[in-house]
mmCIF file of the N, C-alpha and C atoms, coordinates in Angstrom:
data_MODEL
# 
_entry.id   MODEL 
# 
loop_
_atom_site.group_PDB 
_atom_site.id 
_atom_site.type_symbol 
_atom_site.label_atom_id 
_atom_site.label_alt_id 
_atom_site.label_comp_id 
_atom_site.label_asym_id 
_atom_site.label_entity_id 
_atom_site.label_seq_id 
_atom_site.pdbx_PDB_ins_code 
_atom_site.Cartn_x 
_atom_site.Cartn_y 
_atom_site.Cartn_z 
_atom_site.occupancy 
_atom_site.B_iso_or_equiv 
_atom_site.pdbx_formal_charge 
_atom_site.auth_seq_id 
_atom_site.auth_comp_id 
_atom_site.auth_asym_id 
_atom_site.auth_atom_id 
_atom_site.pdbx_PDB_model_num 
ATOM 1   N N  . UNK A 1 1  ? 2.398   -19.018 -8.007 1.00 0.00 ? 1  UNK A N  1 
ATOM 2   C CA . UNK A 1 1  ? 3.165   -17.803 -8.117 1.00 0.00 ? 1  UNK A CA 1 
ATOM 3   C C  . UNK A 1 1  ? 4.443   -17.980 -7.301 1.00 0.00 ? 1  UNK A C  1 
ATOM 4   N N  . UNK A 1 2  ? 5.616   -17.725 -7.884 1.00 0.00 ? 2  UNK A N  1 
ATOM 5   C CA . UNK A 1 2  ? 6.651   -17.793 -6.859 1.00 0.00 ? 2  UNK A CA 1 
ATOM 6   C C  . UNK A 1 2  ? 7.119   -16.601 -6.466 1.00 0.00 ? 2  UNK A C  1 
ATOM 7   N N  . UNK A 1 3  ? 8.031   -16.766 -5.922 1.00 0.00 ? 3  UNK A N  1 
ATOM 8   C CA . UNK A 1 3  ? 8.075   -15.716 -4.491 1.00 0.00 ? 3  UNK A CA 1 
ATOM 9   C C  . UNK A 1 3  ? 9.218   -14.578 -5.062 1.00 0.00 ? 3  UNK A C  1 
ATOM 10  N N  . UNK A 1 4  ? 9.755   -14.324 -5.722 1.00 0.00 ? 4  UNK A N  1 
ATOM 11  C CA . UNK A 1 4  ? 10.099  -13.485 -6.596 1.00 0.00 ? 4  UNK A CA 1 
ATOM 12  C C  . UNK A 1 4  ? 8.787   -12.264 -7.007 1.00 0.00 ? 4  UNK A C  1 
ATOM 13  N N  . UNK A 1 5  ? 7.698   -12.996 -7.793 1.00 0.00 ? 5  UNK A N  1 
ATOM 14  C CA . UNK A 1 5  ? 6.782   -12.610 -8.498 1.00 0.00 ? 5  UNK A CA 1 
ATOM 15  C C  . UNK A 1 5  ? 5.731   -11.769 -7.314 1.00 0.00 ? 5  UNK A C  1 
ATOM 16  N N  . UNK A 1 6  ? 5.631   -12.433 -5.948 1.00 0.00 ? 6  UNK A N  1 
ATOM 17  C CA . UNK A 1 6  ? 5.173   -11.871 -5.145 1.00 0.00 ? 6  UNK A CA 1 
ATOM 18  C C  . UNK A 1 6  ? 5.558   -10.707 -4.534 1.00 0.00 ? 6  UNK A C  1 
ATOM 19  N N  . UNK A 1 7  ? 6.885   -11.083 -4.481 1.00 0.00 ? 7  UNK A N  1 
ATOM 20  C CA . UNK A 1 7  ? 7.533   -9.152  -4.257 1.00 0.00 ? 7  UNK A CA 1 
ATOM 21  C C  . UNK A 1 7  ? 7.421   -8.263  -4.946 1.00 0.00 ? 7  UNK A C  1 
ATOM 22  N N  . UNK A 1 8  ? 7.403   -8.894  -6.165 1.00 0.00 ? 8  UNK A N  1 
ATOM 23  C CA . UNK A 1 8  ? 7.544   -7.429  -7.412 1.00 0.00 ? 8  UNK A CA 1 
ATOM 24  C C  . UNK A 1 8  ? 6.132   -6.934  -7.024 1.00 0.00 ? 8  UNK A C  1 
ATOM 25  N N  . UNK A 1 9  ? 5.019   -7.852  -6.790 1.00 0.00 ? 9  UNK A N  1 
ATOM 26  C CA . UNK A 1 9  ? 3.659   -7.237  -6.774 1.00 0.00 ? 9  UNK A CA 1 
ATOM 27  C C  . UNK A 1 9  ? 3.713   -6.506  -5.313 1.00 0.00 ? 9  UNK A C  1 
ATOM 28  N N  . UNK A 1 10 ? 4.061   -7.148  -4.455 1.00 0.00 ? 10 UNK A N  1 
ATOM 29  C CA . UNK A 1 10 ? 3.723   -6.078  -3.147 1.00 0.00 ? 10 UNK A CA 1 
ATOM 30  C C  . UNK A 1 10 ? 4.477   -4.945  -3.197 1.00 0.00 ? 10 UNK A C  1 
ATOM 31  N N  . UNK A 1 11 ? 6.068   -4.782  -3.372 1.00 0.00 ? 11 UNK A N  1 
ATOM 32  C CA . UNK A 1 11 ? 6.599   -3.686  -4.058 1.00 0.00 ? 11 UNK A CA 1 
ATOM 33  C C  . UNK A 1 11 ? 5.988   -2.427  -5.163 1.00 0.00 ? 11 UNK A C  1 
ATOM 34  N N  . UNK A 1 12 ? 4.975   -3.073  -5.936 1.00 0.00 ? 12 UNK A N  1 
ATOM 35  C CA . UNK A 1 12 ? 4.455   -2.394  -6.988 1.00 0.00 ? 12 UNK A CA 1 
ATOM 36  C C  . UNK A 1 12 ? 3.022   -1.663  -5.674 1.00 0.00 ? 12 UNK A C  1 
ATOM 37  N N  . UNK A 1 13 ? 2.611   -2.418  -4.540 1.00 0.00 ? 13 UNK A N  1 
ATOM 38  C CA . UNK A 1 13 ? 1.478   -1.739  -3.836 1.00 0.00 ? 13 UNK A CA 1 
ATOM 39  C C  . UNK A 1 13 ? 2.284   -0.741  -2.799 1.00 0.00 ? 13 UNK A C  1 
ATOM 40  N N  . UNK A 1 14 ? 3.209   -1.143  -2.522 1.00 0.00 ? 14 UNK A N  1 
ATOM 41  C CA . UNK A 1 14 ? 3.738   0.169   -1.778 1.00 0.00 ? 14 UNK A CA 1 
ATOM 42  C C  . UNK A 1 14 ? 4.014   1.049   -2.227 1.00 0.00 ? 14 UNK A C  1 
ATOM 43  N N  . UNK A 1 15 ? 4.222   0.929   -3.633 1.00 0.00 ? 15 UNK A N  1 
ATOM 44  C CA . UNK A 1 15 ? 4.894   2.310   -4.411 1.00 0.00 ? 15 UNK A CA 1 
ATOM 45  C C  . UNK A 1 15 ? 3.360   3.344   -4.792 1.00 0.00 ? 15 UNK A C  1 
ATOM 46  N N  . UNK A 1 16 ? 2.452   2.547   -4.933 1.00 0.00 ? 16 UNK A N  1 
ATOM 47  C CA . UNK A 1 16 ? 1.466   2.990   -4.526 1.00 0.00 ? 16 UNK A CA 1 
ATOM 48  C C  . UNK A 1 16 ? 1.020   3.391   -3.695 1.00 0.00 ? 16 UNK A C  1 
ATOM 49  N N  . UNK A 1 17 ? 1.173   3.271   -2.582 1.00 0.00 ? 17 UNK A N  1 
ATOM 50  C CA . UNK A 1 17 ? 1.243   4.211   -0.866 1.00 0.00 ? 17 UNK A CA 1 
ATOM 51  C C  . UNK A 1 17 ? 1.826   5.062   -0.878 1.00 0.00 ? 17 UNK A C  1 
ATOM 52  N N  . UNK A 1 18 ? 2.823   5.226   -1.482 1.00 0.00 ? 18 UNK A N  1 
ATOM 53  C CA . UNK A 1 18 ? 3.463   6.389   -1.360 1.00 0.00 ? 18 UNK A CA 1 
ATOM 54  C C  . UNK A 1 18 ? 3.076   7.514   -2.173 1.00 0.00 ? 18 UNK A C  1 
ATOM 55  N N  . UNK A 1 19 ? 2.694   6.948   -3.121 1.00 0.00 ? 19 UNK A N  1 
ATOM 56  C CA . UNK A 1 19 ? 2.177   7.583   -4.178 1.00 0.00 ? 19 UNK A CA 1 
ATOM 57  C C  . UNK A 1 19 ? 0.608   8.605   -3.448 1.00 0.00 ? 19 UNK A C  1 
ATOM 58  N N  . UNK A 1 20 ? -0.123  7.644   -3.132 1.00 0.00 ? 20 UNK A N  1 
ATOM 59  C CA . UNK A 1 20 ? -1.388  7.808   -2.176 1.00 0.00 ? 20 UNK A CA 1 
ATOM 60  C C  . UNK A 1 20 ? -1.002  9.318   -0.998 1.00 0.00 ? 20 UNK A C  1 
ATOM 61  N N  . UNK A 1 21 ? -0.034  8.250   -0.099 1.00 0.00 ? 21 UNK A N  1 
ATOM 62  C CA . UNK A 1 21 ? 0.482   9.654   0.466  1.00 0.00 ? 21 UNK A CA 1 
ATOM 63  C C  . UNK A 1 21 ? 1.268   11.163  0.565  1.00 0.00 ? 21 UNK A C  1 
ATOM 64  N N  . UNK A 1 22 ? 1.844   10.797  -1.024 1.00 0.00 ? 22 UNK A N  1 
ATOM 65  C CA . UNK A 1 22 ? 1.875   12.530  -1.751 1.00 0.00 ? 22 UNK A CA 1 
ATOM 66  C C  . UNK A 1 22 ? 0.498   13.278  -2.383 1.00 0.00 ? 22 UNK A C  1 
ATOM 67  N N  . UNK A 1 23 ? -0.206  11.864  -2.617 1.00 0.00 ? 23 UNK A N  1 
ATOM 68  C CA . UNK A 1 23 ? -1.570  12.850  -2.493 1.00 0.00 ? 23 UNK A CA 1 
ATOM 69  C C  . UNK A 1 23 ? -2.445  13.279  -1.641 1.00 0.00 ? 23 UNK A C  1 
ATOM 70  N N  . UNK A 1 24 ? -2.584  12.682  -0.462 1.00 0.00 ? 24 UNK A N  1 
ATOM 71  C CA . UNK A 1 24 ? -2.605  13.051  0.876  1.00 0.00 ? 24 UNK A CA 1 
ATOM 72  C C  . UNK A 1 24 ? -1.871  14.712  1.403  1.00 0.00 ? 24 UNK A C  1 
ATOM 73  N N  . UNK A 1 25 ? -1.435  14.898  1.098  1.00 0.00 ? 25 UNK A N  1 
ATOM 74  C CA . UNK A 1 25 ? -0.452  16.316  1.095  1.00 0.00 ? 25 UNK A CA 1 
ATOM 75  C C  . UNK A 1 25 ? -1.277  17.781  0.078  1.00 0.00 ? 25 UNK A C  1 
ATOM 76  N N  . UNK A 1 26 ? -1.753  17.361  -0.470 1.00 0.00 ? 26 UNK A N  1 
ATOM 77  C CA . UNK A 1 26 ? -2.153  18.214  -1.892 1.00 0.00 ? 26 UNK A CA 1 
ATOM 78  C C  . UNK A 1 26 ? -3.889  18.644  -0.919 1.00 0.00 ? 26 UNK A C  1 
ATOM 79  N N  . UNK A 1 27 ? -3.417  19.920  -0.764 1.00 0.00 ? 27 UNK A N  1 
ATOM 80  C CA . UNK A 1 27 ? -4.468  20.948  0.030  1.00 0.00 ? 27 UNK A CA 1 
ATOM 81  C C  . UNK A 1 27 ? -5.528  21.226  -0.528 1.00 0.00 ? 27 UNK A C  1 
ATOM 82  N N  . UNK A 1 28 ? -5.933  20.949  -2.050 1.00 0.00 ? 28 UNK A N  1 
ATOM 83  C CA . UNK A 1 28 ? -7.836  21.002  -2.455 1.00 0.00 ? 28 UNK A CA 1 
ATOM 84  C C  . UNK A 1 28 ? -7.960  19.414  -3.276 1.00 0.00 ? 28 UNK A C  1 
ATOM 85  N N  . UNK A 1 29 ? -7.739  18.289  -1.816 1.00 0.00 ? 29 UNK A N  1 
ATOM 86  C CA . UNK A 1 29 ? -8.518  17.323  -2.023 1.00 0.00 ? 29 UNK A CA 1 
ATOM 87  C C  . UNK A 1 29 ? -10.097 17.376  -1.484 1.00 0.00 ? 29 UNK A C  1 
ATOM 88  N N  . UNK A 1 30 ? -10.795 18.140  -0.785 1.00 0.00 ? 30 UNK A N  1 
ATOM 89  C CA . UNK A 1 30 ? -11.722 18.290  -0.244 1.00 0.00 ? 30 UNK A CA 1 
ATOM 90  C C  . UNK A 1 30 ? -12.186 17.006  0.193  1.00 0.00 ? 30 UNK A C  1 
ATOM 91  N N  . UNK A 1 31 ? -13.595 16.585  -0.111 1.00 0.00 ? 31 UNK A N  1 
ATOM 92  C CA . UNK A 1 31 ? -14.264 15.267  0.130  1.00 0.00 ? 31 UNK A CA 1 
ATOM 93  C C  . UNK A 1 31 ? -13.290 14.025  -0.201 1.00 0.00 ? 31 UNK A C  1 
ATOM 94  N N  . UNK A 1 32 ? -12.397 13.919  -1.529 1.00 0.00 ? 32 UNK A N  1 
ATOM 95  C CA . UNK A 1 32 ? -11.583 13.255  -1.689 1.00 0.00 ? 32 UNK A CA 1 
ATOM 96  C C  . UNK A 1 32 ? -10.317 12.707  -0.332 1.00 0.00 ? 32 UNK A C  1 
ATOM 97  N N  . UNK A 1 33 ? -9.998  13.250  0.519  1.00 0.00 ? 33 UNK A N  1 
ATOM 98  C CA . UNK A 1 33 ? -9.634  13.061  1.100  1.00 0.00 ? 33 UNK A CA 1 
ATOM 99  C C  . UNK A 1 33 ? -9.658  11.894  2.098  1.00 0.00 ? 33 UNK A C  1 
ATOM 100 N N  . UNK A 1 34 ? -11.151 11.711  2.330  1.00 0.00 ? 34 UNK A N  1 
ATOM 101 C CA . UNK A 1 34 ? -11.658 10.740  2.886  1.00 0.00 ? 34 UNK A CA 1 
ATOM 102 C C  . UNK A 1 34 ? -11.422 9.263   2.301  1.00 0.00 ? 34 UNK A C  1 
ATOM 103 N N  . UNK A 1 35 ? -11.570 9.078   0.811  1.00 0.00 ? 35 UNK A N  1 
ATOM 104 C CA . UNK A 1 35 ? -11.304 8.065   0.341  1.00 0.00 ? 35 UNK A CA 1 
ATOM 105 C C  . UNK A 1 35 ? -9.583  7.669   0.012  1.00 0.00 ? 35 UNK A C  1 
ATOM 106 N N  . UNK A 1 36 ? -8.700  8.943   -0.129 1.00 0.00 ? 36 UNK A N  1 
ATOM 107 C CA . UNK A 1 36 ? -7.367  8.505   0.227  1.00 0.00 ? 36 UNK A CA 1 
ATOM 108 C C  . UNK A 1 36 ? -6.997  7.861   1.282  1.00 0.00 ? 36 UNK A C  1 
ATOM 109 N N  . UNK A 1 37 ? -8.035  8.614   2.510  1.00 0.00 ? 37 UNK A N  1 
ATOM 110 C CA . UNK A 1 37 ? -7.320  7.681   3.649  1.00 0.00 ? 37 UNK A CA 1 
ATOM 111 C C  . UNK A 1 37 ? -7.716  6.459   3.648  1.00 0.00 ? 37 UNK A C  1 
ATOM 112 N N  . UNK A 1 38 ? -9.273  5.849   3.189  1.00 0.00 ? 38 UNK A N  1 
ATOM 113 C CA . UNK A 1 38 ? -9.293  5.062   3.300  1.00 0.00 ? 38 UNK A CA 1 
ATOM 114 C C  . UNK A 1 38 ? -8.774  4.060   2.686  1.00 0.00 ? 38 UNK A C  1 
ATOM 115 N N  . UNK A 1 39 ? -7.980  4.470   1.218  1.00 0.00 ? 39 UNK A N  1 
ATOM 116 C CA . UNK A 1 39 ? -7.495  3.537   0.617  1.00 0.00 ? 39 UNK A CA 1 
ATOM 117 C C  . UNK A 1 39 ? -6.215  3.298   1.262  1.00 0.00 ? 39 UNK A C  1 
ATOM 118 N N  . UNK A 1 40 ? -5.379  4.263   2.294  1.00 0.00 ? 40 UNK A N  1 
ATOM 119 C CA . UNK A 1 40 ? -4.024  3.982   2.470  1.00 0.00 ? 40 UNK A CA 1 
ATOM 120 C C  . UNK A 1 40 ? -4.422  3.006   3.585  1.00 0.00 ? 40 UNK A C  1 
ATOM 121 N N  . UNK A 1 41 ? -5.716  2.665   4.751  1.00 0.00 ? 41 UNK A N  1 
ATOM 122 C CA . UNK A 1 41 ? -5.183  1.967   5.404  1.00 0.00 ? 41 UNK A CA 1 
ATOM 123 C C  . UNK A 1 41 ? -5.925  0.943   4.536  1.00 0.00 ? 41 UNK A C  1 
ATOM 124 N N  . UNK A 1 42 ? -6.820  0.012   4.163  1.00 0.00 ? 42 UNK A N  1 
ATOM 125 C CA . UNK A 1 42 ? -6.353  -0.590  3.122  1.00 0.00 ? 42 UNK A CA 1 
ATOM 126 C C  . UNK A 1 42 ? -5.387  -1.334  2.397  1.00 0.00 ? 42 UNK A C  1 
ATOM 127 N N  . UNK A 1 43 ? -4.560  -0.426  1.973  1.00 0.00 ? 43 UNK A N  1 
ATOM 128 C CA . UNK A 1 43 ? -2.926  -1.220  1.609  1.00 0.00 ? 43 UNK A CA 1 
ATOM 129 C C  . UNK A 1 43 ? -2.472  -1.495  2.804  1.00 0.00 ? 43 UNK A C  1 
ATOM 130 N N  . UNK A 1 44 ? -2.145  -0.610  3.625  1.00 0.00 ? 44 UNK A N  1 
ATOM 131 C CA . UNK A 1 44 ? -1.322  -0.842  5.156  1.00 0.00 ? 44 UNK A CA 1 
ATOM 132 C C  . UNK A 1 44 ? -1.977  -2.270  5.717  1.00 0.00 ? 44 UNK A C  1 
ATOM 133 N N  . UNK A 1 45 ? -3.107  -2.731  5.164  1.00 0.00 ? 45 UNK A N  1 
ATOM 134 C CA . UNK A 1 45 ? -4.094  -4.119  6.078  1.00 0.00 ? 45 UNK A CA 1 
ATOM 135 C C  . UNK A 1 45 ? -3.351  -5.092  4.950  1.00 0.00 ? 45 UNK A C  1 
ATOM 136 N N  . UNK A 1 46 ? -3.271  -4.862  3.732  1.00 0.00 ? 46 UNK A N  1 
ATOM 137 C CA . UNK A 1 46 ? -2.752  -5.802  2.749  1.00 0.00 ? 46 UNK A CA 1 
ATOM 138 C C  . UNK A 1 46 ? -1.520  -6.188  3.266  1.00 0.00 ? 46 UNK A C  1 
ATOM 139 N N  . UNK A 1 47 ? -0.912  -5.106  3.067  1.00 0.00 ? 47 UNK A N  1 
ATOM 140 C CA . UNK A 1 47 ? 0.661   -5.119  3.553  1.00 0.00 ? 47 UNK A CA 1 
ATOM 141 C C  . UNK A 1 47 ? 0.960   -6.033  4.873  1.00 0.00 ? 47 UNK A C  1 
ATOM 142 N N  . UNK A 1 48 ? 0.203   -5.534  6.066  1.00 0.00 ? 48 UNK A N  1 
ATOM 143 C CA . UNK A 1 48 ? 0.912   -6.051  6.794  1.00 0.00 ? 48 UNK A CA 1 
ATOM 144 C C  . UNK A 1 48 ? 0.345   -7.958  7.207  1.00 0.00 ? 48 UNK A C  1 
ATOM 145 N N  . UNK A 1 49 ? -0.815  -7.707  6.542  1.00 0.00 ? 49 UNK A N  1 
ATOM 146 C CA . UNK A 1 49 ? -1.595  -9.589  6.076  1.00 0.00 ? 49 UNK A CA 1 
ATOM 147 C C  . UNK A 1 49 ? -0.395  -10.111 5.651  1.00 0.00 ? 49 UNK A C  1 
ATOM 148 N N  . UNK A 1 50 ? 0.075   -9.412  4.580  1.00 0.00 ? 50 UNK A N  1 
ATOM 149 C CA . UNK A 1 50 ? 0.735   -10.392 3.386  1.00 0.00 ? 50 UNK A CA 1 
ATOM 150 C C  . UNK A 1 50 ? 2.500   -10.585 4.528  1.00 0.00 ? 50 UNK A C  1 
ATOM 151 N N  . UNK A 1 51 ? 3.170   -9.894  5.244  1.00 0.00 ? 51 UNK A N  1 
ATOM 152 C CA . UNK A 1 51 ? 4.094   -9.849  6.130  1.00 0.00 ? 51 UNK A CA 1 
ATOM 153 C C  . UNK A 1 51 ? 3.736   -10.690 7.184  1.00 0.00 ? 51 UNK A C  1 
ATOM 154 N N  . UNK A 1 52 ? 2.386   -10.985 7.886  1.00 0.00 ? 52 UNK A N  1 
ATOM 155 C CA . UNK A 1 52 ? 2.205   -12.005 8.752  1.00 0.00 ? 52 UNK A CA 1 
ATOM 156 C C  . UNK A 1 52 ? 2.240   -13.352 8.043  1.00 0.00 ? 52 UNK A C  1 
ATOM 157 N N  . UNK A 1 53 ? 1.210   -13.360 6.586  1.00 0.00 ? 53 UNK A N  1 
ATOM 158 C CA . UNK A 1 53 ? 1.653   -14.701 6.360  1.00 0.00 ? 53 UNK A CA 1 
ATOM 159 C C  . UNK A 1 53 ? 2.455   -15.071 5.815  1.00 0.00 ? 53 UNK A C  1 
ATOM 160 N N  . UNK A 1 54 ? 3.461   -14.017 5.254  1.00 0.00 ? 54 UNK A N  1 
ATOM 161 C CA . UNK A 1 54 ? 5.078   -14.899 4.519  1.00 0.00 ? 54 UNK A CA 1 
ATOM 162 C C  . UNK A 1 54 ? 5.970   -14.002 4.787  1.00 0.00 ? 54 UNK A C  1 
ATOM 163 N N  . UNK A 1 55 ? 6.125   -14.407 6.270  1.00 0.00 ? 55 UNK A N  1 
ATOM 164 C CA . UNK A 1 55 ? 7.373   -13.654 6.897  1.00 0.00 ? 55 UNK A CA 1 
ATOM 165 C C  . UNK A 1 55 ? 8.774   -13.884 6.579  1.00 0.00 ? 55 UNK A C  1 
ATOM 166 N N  . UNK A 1 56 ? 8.866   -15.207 5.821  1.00 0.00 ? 56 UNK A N  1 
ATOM 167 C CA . UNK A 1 56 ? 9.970   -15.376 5.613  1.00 0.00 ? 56 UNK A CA 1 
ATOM 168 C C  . UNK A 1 56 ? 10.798  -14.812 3.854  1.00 0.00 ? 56 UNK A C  1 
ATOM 169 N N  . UNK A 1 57 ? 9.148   -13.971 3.097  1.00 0.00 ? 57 UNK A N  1 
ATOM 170 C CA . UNK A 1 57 ? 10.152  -13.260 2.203  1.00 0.00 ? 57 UNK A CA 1 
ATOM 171 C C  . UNK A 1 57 ? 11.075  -12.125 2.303  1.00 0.00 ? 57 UNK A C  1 
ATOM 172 N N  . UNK A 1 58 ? 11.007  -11.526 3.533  1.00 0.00 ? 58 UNK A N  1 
ATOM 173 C CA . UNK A 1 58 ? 12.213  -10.699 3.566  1.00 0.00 ? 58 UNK A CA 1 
ATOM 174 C C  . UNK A 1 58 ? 11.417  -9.381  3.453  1.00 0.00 ? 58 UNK A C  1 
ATOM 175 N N  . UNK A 1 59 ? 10.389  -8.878  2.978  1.00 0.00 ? 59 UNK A N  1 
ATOM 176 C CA . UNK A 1 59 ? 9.558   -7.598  2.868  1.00 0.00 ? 59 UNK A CA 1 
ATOM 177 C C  . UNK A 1 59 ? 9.778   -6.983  3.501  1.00 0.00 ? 59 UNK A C  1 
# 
């Protein structure tokens, strides 16, 4: 995979975090809630894996 192709994909998971955390906001997630958070840190562990080991794409 080259490193182009790798941004578009981690780009495509943050836009998903964000996404995550406008639903995070929305007041009758009830029980759901629990699994938003757990999916945002999750990405945030992806994210910042993928920034320790290829620091030099610029992310």
């Amino acid at each position: 995979m080259d490193v182009q192709t790798l941004k578009e994909r981690i780009a495509a998971v943050e836009s998903k975090r964000n996404y995550l955390l406008q639903l995070l906001e929305q007041p009758n997630l009830g029980n759901l809630r629990i699994d938003v958070n757990q999916a945002l840190e999750e990405l945030d562990d992806l994210i910042d894996e993928y920034r320790r080991t290829f620091p030099q794409t610029g992310l």
